[in-house]
N, C-alpha and C positions, 0 to 999 in steps of 0.2 A: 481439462486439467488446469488451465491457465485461470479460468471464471474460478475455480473451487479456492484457488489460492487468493486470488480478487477478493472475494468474497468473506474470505476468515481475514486476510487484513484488513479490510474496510470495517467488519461486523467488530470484531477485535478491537482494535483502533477506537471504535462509536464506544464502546465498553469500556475501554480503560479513559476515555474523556470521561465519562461519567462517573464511575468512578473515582476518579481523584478527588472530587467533589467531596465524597464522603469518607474519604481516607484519612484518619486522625494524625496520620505522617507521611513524609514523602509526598505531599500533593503533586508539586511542582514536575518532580524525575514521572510520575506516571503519567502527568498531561504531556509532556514533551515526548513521551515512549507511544502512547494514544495517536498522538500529532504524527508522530515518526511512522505510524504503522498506517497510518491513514493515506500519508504524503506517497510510500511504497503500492497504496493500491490505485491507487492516481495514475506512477509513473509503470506498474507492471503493463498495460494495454498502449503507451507511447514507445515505451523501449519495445516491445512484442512488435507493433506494428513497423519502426523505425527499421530496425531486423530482417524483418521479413519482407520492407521494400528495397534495403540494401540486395537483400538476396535476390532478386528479381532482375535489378538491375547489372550485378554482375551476371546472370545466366542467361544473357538475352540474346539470338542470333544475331 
């Protein structure tokens, strides 16, 4: 579940950077939205893992 979500904001993200490129308005708001959705697929597998080594360490005999 986590990869499918990874994946559409990464692939999303690469999309809307390039797109701004060719966008006759708003360049700027799309490459920062691009950047923004990129940065979220970066940080979903840090905060996942961060998460789930908290949890481990609280549940540990």
């Amino acid at each position: 579940m986590l990869f499918a979500l990874y994946a559409i904001l990464l692939l999303g993200g690469m999309y809307l950077v390039g797109a701004s490129f060719a966008s006759p308005m708003l360049q700027g708001l799309i490459f920062i939205a691009g950047v923004l959705c990129i940065s979220a697929a970066v940080a979903v597998p840090v905060v996942t893992q961060h998460r789930d080594a908290g949890w481990q360490r609280s549940h540990r005999d």
